[in-house]
C-alpha positions as a Markdown table, in Angstrom:
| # | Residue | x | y | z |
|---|---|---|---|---|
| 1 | Unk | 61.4 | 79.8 | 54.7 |
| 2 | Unk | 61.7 | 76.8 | 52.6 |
| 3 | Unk | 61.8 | 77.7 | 48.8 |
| 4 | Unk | 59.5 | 75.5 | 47.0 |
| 5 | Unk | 61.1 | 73.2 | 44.6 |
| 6 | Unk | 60.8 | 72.4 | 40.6 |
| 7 | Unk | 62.3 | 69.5 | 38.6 |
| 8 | Unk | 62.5 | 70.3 | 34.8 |
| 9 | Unk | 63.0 | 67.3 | 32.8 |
| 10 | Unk | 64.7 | 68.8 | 29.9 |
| 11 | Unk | 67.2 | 72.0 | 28.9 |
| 12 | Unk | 65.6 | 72.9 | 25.5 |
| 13 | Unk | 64.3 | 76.3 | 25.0 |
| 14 | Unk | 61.0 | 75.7 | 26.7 |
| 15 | Unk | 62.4 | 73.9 | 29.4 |
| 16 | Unk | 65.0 | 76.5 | 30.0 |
| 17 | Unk | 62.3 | 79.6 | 29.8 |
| 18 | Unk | 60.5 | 77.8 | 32.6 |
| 19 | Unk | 63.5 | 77.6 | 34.7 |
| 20 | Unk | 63.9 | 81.1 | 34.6 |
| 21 | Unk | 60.3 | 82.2 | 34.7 |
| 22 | Unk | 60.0 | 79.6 | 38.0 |
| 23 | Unk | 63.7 | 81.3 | 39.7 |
| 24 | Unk | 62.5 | 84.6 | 38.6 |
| 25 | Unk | 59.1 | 83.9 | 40.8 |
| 26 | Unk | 61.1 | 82.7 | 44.0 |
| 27 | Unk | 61.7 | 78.7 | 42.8 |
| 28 | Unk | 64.3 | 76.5 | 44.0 |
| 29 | Unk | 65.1 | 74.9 | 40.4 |
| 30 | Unk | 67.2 | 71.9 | 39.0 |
| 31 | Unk | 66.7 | 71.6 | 35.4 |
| 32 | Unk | 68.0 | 67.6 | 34.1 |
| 33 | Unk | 68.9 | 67.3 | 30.6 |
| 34 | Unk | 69.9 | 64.0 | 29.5 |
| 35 | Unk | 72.4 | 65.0 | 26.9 |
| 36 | Unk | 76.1 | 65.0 | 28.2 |
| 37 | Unk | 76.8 | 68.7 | 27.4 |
| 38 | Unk | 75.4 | 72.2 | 26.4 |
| 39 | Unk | 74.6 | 71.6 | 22.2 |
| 40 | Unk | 77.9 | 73.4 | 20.4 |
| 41 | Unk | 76.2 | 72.6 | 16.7 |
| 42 | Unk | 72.6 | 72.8 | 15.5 |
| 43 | Unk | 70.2 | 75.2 | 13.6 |
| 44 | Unk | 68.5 | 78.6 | 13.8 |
| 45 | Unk | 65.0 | 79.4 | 15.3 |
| 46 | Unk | 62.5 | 82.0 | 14.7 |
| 47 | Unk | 60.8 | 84.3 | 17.6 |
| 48 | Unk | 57.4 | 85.4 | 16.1 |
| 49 | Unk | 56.2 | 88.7 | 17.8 |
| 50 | Unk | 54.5 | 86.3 | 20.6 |
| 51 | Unk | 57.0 | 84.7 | 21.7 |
| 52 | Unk | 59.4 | 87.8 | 22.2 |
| 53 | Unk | 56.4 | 89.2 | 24.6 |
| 54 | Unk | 56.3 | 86.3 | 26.8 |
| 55 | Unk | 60.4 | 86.8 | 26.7 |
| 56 | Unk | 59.7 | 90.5 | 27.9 |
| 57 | Unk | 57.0 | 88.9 | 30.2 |
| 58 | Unk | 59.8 | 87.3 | 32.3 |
| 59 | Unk | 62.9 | 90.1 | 31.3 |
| 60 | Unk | 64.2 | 87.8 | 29.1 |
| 61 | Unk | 65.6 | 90.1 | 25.9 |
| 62 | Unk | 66.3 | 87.5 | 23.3 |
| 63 | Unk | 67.7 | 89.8 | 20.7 |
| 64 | Unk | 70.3 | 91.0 | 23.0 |
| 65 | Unk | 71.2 | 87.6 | 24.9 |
| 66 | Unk | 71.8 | 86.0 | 21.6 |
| 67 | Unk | 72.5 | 88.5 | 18.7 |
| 68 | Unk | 69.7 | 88.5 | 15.9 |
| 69 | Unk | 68.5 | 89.0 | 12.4 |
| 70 | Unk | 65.7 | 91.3 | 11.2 |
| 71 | Unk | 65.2 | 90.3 | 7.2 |
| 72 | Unk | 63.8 | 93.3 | 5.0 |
| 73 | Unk | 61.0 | 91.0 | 3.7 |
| 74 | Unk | 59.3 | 87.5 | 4.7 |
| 75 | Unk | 57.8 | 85.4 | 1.8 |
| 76 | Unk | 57.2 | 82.3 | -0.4 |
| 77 | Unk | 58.5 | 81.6 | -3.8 |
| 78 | Unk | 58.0 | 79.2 | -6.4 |
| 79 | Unk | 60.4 | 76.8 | -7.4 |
| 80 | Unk | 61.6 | 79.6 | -10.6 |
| 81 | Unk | 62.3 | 82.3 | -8.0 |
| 82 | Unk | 58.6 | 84.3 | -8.4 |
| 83 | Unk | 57.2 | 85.7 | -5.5 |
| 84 | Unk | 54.1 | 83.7 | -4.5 |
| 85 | Unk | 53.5 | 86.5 | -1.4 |
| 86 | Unk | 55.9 | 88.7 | 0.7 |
| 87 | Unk | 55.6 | 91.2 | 3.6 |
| 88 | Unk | 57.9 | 93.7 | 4.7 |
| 89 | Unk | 59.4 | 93.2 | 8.3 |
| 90 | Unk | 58.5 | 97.2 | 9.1 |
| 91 | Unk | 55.2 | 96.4 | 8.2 |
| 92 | Unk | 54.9 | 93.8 | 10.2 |
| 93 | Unk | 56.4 | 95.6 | 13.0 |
| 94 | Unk | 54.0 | 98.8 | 12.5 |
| 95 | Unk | 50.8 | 95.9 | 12.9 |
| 96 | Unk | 52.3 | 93.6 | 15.6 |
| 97 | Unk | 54.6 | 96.0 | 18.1 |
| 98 | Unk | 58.1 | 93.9 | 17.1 |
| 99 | Unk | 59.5 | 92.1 | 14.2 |
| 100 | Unk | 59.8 | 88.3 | 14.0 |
| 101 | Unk | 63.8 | 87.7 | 14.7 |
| 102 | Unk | 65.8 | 84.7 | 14.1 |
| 103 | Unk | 68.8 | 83.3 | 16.6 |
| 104 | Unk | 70.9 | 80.3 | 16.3 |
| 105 | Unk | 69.4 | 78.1 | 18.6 |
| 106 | Unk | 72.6 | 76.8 | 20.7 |
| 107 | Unk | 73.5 | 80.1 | 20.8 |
| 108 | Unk | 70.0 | 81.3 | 22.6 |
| 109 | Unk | 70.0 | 78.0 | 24.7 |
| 110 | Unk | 73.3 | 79.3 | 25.8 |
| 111 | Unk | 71.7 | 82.7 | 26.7 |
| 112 | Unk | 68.8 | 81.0 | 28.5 |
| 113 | Unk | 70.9 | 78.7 | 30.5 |
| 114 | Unk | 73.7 | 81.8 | 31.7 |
| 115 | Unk | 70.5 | 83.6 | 33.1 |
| 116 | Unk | 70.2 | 80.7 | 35.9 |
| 117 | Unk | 72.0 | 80.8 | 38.6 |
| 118 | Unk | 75.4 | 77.8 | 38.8 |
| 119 | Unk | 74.2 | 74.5 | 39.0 |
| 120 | Unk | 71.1 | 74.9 | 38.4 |
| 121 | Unk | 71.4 | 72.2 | 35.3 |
| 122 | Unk | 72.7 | 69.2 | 35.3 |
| 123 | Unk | 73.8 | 67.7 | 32.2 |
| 124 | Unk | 74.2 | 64.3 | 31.9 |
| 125 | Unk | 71.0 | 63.5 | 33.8 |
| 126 | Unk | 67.7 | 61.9 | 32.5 |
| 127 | Unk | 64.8 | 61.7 | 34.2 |
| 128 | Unk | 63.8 | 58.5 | 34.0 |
| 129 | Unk | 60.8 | 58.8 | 36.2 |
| 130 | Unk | 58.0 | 60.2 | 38.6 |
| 131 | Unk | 57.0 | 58.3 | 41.8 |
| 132 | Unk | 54.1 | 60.1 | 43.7 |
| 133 | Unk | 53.4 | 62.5 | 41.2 |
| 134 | Unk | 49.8 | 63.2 | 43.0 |
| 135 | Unk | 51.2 | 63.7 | 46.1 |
| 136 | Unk | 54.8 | 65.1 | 46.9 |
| 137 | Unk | 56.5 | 64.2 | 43.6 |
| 138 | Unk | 59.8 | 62.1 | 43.9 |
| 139 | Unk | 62.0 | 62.4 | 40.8 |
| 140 | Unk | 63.9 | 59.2 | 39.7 |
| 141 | Unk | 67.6 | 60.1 | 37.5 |
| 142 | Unk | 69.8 | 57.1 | 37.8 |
| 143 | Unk | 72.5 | 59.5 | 38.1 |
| 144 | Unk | 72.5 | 60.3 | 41.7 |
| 145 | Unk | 70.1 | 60.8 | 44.4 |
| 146 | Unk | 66.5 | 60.8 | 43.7 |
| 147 | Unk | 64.7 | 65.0 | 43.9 |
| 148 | Unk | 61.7 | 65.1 | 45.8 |
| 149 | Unk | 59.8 | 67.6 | 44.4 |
| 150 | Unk | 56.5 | 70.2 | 44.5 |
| 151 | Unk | 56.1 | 70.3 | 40.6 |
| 152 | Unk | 57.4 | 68.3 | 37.8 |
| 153 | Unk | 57.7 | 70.4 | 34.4 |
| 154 | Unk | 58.1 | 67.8 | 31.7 |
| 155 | Unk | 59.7 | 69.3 | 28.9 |
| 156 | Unk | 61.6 | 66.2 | 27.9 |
| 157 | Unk | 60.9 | 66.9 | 23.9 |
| 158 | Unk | 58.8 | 65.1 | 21.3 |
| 159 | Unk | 59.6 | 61.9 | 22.2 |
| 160 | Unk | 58.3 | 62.5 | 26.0 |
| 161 | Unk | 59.2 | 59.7 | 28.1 |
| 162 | Unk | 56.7 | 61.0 | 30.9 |
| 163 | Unk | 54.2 | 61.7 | 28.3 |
| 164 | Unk | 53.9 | 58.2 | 27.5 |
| 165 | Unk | 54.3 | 56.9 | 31.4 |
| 166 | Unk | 50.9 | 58.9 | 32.5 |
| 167 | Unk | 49.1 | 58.9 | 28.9 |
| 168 | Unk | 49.4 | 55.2 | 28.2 |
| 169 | Unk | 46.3 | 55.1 | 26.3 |
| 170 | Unk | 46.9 | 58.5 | 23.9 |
| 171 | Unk | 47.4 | 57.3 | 20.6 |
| 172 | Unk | 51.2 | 59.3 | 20.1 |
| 173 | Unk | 52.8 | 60.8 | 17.2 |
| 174 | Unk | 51.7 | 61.0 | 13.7 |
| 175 | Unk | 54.0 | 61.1 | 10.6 |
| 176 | Unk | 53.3 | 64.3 | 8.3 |
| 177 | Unk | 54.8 | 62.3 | 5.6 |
| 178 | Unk | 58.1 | 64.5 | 5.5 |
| 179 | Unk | 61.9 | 64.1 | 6.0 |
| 180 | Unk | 63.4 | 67.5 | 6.7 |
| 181 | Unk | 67.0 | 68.6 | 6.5 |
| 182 | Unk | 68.5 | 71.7 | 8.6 |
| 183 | Unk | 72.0 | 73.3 | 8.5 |
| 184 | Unk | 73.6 | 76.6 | 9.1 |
| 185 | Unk | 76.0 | 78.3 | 7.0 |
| 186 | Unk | 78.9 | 80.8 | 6.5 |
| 187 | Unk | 77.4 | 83.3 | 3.6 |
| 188 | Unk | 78.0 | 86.9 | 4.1 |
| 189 | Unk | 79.2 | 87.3 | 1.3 |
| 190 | Unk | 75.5 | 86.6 | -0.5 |
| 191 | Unk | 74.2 | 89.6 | 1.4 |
| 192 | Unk | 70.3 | 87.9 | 0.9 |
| 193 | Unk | 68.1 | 89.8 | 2.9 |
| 194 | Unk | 65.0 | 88.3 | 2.6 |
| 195 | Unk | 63.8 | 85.4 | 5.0 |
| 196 | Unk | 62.0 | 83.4 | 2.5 |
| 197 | Unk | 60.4 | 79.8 | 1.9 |
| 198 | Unk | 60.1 | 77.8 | -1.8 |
| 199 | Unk | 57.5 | 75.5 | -2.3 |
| 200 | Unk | 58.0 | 73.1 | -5.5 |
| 201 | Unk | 55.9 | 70.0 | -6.0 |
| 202 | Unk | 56.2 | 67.7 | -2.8 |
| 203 | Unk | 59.6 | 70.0 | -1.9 |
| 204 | Unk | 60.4 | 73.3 | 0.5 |
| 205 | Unk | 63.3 | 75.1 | 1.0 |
| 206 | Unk | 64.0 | 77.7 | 3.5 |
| 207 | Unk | 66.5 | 80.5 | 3.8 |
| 208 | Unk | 66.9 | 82.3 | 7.6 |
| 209 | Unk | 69.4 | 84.9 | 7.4 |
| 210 | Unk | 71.1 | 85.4 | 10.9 |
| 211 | Unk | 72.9 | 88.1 | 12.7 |
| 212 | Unk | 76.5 | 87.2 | 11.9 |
| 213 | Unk | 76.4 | 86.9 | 7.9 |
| 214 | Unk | 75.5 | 82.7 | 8.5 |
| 215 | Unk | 71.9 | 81.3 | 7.3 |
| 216 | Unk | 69.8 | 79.1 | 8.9 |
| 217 | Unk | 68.8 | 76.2 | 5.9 |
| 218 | Unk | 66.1 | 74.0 | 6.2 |
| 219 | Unk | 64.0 | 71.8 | 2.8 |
| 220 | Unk | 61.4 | 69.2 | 3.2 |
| 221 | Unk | 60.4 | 66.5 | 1.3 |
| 222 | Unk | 57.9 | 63.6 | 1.3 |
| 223 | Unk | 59.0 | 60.3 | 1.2 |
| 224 | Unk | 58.5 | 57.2 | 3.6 |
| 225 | Unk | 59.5 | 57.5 | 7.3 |
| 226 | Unk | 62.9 | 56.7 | 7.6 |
| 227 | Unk | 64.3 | 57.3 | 3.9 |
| 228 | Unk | 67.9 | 58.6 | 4.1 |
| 229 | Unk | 70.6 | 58.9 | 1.6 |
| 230 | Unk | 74.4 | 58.1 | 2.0 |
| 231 | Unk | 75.0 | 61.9 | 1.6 |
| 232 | Unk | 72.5 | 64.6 | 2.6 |
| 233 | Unk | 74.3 | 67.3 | 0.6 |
| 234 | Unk | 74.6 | 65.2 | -2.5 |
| 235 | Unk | 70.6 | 64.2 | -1.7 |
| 236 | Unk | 70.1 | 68.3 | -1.3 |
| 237 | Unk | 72.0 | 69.5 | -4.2 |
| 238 | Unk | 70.2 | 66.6 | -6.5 |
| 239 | Unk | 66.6 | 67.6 | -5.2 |
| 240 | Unk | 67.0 | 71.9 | -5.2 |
| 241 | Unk | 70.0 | 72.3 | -7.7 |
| 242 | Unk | 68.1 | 73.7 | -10.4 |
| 243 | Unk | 65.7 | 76.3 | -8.0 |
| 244 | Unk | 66.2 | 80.1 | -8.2 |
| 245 | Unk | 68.9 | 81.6 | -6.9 |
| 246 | Unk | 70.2 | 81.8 | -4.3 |
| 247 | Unk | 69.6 | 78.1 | -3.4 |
| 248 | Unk | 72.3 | 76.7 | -5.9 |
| 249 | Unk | 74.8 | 79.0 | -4.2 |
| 250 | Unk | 73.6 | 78.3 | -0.7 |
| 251 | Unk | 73.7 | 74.5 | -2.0 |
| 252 | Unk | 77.8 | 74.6 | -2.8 |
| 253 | Unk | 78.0 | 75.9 | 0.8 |
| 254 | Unk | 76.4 | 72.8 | 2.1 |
| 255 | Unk | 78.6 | 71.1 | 0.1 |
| 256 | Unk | 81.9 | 71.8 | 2.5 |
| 257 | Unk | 80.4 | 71.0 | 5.6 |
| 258 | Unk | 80.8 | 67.6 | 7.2 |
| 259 | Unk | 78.1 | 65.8 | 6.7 |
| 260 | Unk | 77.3 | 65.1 | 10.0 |
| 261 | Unk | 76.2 | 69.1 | 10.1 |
| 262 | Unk | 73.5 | 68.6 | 8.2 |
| 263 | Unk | 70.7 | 67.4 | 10.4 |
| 264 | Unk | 67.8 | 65.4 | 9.0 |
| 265 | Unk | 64.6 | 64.4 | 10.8 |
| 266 | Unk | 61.0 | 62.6 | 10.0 |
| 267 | Unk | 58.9 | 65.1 | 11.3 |
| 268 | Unk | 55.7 | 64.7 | 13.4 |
| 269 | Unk | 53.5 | 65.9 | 14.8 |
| 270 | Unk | 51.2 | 64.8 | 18.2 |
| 271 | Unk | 48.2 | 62.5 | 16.7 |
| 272 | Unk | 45.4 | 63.9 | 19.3 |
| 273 | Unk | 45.2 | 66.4 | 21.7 |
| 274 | Unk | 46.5 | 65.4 | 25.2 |
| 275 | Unk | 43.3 | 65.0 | 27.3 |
| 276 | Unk | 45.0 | 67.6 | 30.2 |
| 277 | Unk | 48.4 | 69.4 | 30.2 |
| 278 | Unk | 49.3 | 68.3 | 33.8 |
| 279 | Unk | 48.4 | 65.2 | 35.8 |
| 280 | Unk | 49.0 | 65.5 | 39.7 |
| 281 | Unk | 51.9 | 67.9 | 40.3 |
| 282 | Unk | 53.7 | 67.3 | 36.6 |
| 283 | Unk | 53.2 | 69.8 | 33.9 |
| 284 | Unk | 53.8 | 69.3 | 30.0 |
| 285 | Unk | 55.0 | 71.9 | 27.7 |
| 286 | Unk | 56.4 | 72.0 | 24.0 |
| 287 | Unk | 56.7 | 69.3 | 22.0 |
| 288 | Unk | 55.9 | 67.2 | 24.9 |
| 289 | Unk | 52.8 | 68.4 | 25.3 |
| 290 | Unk | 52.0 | 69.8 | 22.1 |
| 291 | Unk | 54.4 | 68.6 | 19.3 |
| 292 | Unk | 53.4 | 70.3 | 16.0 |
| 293 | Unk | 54.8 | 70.3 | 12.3 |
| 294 | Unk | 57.5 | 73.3 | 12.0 |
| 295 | Unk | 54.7 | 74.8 | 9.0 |
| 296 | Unk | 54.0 | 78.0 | 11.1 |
| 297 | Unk | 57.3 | 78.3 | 13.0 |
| 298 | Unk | 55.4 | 78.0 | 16.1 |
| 299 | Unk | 56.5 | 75.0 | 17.8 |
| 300 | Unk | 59.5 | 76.6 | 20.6 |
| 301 | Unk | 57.6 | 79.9 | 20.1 |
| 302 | Unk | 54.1 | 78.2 | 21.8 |
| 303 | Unk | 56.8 | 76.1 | 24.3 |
| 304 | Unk | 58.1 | 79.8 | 25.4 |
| 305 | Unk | 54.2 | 81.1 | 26.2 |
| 306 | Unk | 54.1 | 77.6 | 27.9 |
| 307 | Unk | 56.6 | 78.0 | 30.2 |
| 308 | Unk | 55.9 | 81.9 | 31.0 |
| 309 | Unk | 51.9 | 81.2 | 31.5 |
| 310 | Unk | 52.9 | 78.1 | 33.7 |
| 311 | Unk | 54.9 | 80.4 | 35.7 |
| 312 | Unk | 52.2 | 82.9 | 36.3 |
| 313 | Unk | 49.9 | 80.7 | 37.6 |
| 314 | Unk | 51.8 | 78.9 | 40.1 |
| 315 | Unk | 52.2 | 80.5 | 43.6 |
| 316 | Unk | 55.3 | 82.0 | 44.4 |
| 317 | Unk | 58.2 | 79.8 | 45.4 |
| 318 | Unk | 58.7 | 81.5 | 48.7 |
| 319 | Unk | 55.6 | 83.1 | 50.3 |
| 320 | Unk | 57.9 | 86.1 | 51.4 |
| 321 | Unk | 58.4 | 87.0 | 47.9 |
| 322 | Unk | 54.4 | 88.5 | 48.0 |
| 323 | Unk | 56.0 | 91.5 | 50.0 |
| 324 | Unk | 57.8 | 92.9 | 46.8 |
| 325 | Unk | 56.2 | 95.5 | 44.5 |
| 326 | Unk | 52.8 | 94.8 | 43.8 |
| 327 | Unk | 54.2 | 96.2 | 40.0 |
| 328 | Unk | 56.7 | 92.9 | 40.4 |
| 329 | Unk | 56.1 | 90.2 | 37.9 |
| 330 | Unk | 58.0 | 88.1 | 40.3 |
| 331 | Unk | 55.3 | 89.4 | 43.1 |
| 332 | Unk | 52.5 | 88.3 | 40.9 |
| 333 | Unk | 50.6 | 84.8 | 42.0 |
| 334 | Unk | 47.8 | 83.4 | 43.7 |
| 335 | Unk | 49.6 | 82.0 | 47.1 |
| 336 | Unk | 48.0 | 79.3 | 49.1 |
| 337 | Unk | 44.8 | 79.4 | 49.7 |
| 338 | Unk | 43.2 | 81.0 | 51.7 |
| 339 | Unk | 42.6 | 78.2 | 54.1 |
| 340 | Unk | 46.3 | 77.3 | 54.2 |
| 341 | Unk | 46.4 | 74.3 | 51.4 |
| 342 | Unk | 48.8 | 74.4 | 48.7 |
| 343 | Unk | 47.7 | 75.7 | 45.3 |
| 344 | Unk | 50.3 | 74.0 | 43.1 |
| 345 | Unk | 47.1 | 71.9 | 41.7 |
| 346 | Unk | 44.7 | 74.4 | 41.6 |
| 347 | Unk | 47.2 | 76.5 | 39.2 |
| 348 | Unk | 48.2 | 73.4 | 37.3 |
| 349 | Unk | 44.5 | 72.8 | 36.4 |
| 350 | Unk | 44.1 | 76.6 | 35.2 |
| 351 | Unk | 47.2 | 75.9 | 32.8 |
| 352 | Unk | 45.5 | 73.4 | 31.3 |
| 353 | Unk | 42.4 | 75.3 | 30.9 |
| 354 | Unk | 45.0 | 78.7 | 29.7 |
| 355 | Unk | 46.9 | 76.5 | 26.9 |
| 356 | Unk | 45.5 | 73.5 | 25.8 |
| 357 | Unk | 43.4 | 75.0 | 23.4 |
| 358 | Unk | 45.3 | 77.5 | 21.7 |
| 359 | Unk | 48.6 | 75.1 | 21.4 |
| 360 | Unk | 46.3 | 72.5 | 19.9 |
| 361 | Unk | 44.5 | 75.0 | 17.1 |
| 362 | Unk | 48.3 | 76.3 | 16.3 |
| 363 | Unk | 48.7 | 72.0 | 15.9 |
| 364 | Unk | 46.2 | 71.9 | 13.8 |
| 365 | Unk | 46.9 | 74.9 | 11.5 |
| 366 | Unk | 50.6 | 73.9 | 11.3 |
| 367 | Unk | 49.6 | 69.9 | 10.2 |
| 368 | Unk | 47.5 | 72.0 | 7.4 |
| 369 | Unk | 49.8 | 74.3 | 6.5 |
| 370 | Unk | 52.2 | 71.5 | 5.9 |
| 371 | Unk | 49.7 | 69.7 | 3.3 |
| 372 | Unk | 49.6 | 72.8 | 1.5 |
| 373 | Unk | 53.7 | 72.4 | 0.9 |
| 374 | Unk | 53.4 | 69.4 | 0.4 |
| 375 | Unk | 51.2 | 69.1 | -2.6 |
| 376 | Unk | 52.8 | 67.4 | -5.7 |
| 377 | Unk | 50.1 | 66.8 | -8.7 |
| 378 | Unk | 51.2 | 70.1 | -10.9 |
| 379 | Unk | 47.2 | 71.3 | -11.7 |
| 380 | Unk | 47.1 | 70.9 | -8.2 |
| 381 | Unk | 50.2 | 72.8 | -7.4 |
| 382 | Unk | 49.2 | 75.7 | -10.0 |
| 383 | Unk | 45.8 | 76.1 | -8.2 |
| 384 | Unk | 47.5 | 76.6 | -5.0 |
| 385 | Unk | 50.3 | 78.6 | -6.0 |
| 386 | Unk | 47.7 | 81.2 | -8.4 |
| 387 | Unk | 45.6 | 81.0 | -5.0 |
| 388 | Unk | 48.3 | 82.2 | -2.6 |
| 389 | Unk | 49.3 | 84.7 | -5.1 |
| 390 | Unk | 45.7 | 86.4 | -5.3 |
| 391 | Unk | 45.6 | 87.0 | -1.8 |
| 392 | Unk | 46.5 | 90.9 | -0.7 |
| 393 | Unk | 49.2 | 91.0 | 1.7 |
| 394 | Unk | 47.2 | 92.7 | 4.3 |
| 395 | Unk | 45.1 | 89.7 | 4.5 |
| 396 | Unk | 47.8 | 87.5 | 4.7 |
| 397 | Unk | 49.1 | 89.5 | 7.9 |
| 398 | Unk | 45.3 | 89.7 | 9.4 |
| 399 | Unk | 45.8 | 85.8 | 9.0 |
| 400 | Unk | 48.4 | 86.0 | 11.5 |
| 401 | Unk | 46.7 | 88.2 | 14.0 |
| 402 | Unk | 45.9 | 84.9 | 16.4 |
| 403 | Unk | 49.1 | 83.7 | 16.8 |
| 404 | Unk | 51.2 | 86.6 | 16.7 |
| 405 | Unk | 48.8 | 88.8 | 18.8 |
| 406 | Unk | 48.1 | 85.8 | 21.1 |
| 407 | Unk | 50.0 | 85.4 | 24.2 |
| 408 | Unk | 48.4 | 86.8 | 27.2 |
| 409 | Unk | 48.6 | 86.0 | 30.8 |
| 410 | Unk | 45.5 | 84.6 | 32.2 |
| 411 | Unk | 45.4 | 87.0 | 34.8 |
């Protein structure tokens, strides 16, 4: 029997999960990425407890695939190195099941991508459009010949191409007011084993260990869009030089990198809600449907429940797969219906229904979270600060309850 067939537009991490959550439930997939080659270079992501149980969902262990860090504590500072709040990881392990981890993101794309059978992605390959995408969905590259297709999943990033082709009229993306900067570096030596975040007046900084001795870097500020210096590490060391340790140290490591490692982006976030998640047989997910300020740390994680609540809904992609074990996640779907018609819609409408609202409440919280950090009068600043401090820890965790204890499958 013909396998049914799925497009991705797109080989970041939610594009990739849904590639393997699709093959794993009996899809024919081609994923197209428009970038030339697998990314060698880049920073480091966190997996909050939520998205490492949509991983397990589809057999998918991150920590293994990619190597990982567990810090001892997670926290926010001030500017002169007091602790504003922290948790310990084991505690947060004892109250959610797992520990947040954090991977270097090419290296867990890399992961993602070997899981998928050869040839399954083709590099060098945009989509540059969907013809039909209400009826049998032909897929347009410009780099050979065109994919007809039974779903679409558009996970072509923040700046969705096929976002803006079948929402003409949604308003788009909305400046935070923030520039961000993000690097890894080579620091064993430091031994720092706290994942932590400074907030100053106007100013972040963020320290990720990973699992090989590097740290994932990242520091906000708010300026115009489209402010850039004519040396990011000269701009970092100028801005955070004087913070607590170990941020100067940290700061001469940035300092020997080429500067072209150090990766600065305006950040947004989407304006409005996208008024449905799909449209005919083409499905949105991450920042393409949903893009949200980093605040929370949420963004890939809510692409990864995308992807693996997307796959559960849709039917299987070979109808012969429903004869495996009934205890098969692969097994698990609603088939055609019962009067022979194809269900690809059906399910696309209950994925809508499943994830619209819970990715746009994380959007929400993550736009406020930011405006927090981003506060600069200094009564202001000492309100907030003497405000995050009075709060008991075990609050701060119930706080997190929603989105770390969130994923489910719909059915």
């Amino acid at each position: 029997m013909t396998k049914r067939h799925a497009v991705v537009a797109g080989a970041g991490i939610g594009g990739l999960t849904a590639a393997i959550a699709l093959h794993r439930r009996g899809w024919h997939v081609t994923v197209c990425e428009r970038a030339p080659e697998p990314p060698t270079t880049g920073a480091g992501i966190g997996l909050a407890p939520n998205a490492l149980r949509a991983l397990d969902a589809i057999g998918v262990d991150a920590a293994r695939a990619a190597g990982s860090a567990v810090p001892t504590t997670m926290g926010l500072r001030r500017a002169q190195g007091r602790w504003l709040t922290r948790a310990g990881t084991a505690d947060m392990a004892a109250r959610y099941g797992m520990a947040p981890i954090a991977v270097p993101r090419p290296a867990f794309t890399a992961a993602l991508a070997a899981t998928l059978p050869p040839e399954t992605i083709r590099y060098g390959t945009a989509v540059t459009g969907v013809d039909d995408a209400a009826g049998r969905p032909i897929v347009r590259t410009g780099a050979g010949p065109d994919l007809p297709a039974d779903l679409v999943v558009a996970a072509d990033g923040i700046h969705s191409p096929l976002r803006r082709a079948y929402f003409p009229t949604h308003p788009g993306l909305h400046y935070i007011g923030e520039t961000a900067w993000r690097t890894i570096v080579d620091a064993p030596d430091l031994r720092i084993p706290a994942m932590s975040e400074t907030w100053g007046r106007g100013e972040r900084f963020g320290v990720t260990p990973l699992s090989d001795g590097r740290f994932y870097l990242y520091a906000t500020a708010v300026v115009p869009a489209g402010t850039r210096s004519a040396d990011p590490r000269a701009e970092l060391r100028q801005r955070f030089g004087s913070w607590h340790d170990p941020i100067p140290a940290l700061l001469d490591r940035i300092s020997r990198l080429d500067p072209a490692d150090v990766l600065q982006n305006d950040l947004y976030d989407l304006a409005a809600p996208l008024p449905g998640l799909h449209h005919g047989r083409i499905a949105w997910l991450g920042d393409a449907a949903h893009a949200m300020a980093p605040n929370l740390g949420q963004g890939g994680c809510q692409a990864i429940e995308d992807a693996v609540v997307l796959a559960d809904l849709l039917p299987a992609g070979d109808s012969s797969d429903s004869s495996d074990s009934a205890d098969s996640w692969m097994s698990r779907g609603r088939g055609d219906g019962a009067d022979g018609t194809d269900s690809v819609p059906a399910a696309l409408a209950a994925y809508t229904a499943a994830r619209r609202d819970r990715t746009d409440a994380v959007r929400v919280r993550a736009r406020r979270m930011g405006r927090l950090g981003a506060l600069r009068n200094p009564l202001v600043v000492a309100a907030r600060d003497l405000a995050v401090r009075a709060t008991p820890t075990r609050l701060a965790l119930r706080g997190m309850d929603d989105l770390f204890n969130g994923f489910r499958l719909p059915r």
